[in-house]
py3Dmol code that shows the C-alpha trace and the ligand (Angstrom):
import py3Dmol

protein = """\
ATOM      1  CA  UNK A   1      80.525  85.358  91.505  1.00  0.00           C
ATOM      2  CA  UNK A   2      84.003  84.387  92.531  1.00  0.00           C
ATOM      3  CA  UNK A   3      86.680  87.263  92.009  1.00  0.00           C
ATOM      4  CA  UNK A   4      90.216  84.501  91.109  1.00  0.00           C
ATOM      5  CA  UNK A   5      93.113  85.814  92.837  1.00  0.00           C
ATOM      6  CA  UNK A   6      94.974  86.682  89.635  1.00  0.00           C
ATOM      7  CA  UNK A   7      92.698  89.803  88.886  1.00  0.00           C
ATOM      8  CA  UNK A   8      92.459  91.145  92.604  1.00  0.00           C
ATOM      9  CA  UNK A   9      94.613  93.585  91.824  1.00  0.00           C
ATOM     10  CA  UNK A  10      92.512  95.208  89.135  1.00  0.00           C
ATOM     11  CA  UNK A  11      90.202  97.988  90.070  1.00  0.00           C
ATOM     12  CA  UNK A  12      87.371  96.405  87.828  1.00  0.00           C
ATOM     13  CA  UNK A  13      87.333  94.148  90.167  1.00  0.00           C
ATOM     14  CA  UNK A  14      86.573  96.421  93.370  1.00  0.00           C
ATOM     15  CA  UNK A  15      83.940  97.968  91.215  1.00  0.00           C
ATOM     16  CA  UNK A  16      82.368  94.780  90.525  1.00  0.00           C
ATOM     17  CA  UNK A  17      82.894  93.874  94.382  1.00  0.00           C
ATOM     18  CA  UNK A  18      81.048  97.668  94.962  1.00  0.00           C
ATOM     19  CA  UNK A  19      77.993  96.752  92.502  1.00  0.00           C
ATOM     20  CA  UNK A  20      77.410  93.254  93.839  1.00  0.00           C
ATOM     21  CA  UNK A  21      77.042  94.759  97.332  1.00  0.00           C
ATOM     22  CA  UNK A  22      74.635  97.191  96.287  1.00  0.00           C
ATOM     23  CA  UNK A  23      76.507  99.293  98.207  1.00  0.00           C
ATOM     24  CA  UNK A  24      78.026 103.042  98.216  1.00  0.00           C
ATOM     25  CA  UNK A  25      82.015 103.240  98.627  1.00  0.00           C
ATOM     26  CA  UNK A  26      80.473 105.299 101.678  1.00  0.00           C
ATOM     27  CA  UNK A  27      77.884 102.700 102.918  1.00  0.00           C
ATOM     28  CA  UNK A  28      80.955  99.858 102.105  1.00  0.00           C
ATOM     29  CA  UNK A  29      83.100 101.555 104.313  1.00  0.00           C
ATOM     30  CA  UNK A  30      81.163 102.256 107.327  1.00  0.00           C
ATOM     31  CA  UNK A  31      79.893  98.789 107.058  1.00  0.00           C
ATOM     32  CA  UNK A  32      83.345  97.666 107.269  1.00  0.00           C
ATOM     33  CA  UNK A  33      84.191  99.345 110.353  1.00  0.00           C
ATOM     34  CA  UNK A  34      81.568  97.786 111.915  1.00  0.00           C
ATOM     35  CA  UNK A  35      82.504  94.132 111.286  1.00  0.00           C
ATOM     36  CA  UNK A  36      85.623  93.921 112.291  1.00  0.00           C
ATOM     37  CA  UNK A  37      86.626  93.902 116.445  1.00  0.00           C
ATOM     38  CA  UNK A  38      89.370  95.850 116.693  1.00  0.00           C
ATOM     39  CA  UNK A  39      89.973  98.452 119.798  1.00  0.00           C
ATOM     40  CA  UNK A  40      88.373 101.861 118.049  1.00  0.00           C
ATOM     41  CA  UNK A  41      91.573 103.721 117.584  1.00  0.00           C
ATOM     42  CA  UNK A  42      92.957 101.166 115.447  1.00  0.00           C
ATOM     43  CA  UNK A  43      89.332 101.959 113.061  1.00  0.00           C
ATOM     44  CA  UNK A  44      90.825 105.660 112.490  1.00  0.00           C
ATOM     45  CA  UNK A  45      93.043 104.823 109.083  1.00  0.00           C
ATOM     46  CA  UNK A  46      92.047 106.492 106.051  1.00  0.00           C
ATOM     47  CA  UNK A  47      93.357 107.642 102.340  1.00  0.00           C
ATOM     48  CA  UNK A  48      94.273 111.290 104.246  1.00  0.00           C
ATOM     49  CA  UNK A  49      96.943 110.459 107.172  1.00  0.00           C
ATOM     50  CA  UNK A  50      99.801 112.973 106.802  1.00  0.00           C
ATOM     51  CA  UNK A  51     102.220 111.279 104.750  1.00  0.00           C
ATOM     52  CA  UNK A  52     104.247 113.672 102.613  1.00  0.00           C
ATOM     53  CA  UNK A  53     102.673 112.971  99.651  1.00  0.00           C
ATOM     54  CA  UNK A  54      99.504 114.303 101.082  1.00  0.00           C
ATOM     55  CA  UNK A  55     101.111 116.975 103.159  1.00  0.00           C
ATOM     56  CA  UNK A  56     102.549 118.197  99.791  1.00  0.00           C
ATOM     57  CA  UNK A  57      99.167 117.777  97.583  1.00  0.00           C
ATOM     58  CA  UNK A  58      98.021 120.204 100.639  1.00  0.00           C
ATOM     59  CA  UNK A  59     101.085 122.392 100.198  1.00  0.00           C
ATOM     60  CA  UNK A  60     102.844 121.436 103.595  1.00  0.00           C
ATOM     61  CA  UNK A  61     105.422 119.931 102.148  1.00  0.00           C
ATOM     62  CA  UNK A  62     107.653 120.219  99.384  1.00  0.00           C
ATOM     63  CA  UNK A  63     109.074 117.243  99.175  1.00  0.00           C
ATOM     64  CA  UNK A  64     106.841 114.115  98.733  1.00  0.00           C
ATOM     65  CA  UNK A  65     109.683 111.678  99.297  1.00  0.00           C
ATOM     66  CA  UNK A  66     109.538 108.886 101.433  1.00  0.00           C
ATOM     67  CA  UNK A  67     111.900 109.145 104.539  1.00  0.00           C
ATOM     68  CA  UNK A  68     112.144 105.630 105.011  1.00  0.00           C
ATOM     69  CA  UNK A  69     113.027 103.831 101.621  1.00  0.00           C
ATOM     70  CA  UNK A  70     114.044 107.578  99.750  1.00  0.00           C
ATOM     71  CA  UNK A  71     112.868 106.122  96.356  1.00  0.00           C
ATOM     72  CA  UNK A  72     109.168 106.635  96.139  1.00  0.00           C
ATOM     73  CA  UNK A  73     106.880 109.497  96.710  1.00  0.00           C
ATOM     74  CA  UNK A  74     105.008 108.391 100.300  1.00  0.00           C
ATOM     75  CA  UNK A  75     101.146 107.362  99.036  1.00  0.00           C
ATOM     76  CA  UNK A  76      99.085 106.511 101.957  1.00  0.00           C
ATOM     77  CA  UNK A  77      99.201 102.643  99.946  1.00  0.00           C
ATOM     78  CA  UNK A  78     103.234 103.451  99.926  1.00  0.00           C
ATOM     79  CA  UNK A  79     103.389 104.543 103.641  1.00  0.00           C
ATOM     80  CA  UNK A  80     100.880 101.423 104.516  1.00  0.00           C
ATOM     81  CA  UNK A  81     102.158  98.409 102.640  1.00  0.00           C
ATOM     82  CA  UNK A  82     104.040  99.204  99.314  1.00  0.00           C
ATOM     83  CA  UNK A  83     107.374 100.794 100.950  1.00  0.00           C
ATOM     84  CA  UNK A  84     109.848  98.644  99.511  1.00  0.00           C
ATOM     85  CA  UNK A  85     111.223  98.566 103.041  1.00  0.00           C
ATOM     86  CA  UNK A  86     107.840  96.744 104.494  1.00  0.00           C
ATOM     87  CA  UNK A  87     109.337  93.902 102.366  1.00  0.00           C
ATOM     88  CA  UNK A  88     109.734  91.235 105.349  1.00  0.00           C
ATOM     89  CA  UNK A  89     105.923  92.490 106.586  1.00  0.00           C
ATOM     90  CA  UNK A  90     104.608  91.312 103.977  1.00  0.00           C
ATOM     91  CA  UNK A  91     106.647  88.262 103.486  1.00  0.00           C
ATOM     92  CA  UNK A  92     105.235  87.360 106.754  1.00  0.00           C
ATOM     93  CA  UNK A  93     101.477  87.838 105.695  1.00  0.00           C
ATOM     94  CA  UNK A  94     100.802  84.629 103.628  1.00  0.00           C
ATOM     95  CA  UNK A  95      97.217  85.693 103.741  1.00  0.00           C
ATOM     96  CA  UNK A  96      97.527  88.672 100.968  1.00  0.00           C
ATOM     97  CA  UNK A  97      99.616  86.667  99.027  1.00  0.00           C
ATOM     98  CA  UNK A  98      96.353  86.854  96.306  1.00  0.00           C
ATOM     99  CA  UNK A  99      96.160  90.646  96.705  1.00  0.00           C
ATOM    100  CA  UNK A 100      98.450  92.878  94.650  1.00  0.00           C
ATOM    101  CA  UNK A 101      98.506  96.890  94.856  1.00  0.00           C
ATOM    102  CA  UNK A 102     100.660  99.208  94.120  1.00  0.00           C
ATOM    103  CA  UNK A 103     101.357 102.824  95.455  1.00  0.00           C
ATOM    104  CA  UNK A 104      98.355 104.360  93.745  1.00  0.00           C
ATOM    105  CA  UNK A 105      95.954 101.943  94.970  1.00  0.00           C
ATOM    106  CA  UNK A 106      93.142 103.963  96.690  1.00  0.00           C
ATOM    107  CA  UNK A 107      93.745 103.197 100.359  1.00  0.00           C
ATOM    108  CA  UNK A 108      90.318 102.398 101.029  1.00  0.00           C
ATOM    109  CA  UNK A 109      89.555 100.322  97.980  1.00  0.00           C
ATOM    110  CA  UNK A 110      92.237  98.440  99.224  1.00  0.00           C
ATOM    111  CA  UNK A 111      90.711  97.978 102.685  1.00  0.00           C
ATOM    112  CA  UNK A 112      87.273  96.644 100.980  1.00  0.00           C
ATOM    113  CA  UNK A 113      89.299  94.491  98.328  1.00  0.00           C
ATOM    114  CA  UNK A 114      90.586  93.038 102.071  1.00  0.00           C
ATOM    115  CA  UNK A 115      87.210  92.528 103.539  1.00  0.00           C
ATOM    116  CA  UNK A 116      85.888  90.599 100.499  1.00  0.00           C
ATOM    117  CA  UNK A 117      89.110  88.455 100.263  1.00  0.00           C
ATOM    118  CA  UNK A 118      90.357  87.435 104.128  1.00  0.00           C
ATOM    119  CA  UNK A 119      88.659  85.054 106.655  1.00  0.00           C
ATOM    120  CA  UNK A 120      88.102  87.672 109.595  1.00  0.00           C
ATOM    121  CA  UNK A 121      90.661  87.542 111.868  1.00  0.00           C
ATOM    122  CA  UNK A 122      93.136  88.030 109.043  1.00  0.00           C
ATOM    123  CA  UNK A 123      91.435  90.956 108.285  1.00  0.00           C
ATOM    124  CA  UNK A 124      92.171  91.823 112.264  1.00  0.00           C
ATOM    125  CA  UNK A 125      95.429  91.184 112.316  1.00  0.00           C
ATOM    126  CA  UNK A 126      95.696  93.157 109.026  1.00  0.00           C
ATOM    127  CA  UNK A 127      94.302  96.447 110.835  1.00  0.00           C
ATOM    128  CA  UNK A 128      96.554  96.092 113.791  1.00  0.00           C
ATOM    129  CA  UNK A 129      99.705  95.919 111.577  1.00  0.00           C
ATOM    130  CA  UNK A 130      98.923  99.041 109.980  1.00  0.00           C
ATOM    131  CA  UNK A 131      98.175 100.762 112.775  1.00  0.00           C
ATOM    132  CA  UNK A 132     101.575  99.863 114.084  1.00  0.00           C
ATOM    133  CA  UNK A 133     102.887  99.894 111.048  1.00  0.00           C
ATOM    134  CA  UNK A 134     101.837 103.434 110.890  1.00  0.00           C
ATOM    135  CA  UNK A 135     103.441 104.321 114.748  1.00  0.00           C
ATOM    136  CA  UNK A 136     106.600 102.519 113.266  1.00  0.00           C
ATOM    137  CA  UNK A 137     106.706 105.446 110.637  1.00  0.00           C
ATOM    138  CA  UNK A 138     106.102 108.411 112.934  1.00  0.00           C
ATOM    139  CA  UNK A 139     108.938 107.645 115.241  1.00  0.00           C
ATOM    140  CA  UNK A 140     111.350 106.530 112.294  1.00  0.00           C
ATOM    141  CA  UNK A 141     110.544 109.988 110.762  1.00  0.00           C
ATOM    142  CA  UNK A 142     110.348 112.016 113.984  1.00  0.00           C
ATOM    143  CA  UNK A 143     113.736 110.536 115.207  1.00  0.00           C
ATOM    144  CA  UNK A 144     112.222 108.501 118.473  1.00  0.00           C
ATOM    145  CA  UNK A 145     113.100 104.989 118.772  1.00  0.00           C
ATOM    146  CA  UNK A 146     113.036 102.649 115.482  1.00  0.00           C
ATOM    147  CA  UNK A 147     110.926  99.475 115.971  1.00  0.00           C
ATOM    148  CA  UNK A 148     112.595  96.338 114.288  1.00  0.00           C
ATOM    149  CA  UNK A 149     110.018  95.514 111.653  1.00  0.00           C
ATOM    150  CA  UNK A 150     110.436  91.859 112.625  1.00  0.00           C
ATOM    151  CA  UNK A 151     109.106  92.639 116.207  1.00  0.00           C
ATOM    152  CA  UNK A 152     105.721  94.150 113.799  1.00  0.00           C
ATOM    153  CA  UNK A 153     103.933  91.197 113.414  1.00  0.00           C
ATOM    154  CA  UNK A 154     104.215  89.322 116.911  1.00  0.00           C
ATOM    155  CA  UNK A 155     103.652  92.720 118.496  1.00  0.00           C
ATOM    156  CA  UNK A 156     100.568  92.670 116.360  1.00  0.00           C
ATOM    157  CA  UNK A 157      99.367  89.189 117.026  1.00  0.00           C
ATOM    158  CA  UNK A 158      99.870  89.404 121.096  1.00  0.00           C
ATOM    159  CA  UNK A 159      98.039  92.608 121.181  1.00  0.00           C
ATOM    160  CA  UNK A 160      94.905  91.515 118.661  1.00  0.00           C
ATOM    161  CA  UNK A 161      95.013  88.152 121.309  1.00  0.00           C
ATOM    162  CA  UNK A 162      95.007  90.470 124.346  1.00  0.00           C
ATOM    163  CA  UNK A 163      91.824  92.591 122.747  1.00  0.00           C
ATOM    164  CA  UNK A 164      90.275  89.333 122.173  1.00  0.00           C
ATOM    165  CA  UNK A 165      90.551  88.048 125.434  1.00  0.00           C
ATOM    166  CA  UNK A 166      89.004  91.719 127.241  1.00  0.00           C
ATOM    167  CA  UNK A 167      86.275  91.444 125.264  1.00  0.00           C
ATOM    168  CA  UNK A 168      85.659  87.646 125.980  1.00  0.00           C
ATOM    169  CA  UNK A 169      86.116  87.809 129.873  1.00  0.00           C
ATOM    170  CA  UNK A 170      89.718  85.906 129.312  1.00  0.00           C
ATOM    171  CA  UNK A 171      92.733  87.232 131.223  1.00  0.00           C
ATOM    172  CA  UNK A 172      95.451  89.412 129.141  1.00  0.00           C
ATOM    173  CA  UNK A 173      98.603  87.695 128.440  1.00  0.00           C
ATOM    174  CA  UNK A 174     101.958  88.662 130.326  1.00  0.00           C
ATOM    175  CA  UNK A 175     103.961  91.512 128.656  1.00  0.00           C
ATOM    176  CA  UNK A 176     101.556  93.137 125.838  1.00  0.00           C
ATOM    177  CA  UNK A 177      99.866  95.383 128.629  1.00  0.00           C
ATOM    178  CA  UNK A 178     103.461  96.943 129.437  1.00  0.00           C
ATOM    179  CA  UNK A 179     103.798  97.851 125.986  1.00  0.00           C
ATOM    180  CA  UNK A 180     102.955 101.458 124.697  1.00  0.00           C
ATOM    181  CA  UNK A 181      99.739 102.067 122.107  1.00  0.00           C
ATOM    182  CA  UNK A 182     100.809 103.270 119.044  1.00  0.00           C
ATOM    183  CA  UNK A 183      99.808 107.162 118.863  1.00  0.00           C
TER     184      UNK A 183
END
"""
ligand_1 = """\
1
ZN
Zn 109.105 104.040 101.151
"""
view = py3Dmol.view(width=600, height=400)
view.addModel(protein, "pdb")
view.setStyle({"model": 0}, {"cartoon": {"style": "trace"}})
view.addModel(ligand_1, "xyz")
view.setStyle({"model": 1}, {"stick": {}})
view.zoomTo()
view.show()
């Protein structure tokens, strides 16, 4: 069966994705990580990173705001990709233009609805902007250096090419190896 793009953003449809694998949201997961060839610390998202929405369901924090845009209480699918202020990010991800979410999308439904949906190394480039995505975040919110959102996706894209080429035998690409890991 052939989910259309219209409904991708329903959950029926991850459920029906979840049945027609046969698999457990567990089994899904793990399975997931596998597949795609990302370096291992980028594999380490998940629906409980500390954003202040979850540091406030586990009474950390108060407030549940989100720093950056101050309008909406910081989801992990808010902190990730919904933040009104990741606006030009995804503008400059033609590839989920079929995949809507919102802020209470579970994180990792999301993830699968991604795995069904994008050729691979969309799905690779995917992980690596939300790992930096996520490194943007903590040094916006911990008062470090800013990174320009529009420096996101190349950063992305040089570093994905530079893991690509280790792993092939190829030789890294000038610059990326200079540049810091996100934490
Ligand atoms: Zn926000």
């Amino acid at each position: 069966m052939v989910v259309s793009p219209a409904s991708m953003d329903a959950n029926a449809t991850v459920d029906t994705l979840r049945t027609q694998s046969g698999l457990s949201l567990s089994e899904s997961w793990w399975k997931f990580l596998c597949r795609i060839q990302v370096p291992a610390k980028v594999k380490l998202f998940h629906n409980g990173i500390p954003t202040n929405s979850n540091l406030a369901k586990r009474g950390v924090l108060v407030d549940s705001l989100c720093l950056i845009c101050r309008r909406r209480s910081e989801s992990t699918m808010h902190s990730y990709w919904c933040c009104p202020a990741l606006k030009v990010i995804r503008a400059g991800c033609p590839f989920m233009r079929g995949i809507k979410v919102n802020d209470n999308f579970d994180f990792i439904d999301f993830m699968l609805l991604c795995r069904d949906k994008l050729a691979k190394a969309d799905l690779e480039l995917l992980c690596l902007l939300l790992w930096r995505l996520w490194h943007r975040r903590n040094c916006s919110v911990h008062g470090s250096t800013s990174l320009p959102y529009t420096d996101i996706i190349p950063w992305s894209e040089s570093f994905l090419s530079d893991f690509r080429n280790a792993n092939s035998g190829g030789i890294p690409s000038a610059g990326v190896s200079k540049m810091a890991a996100p934490s």
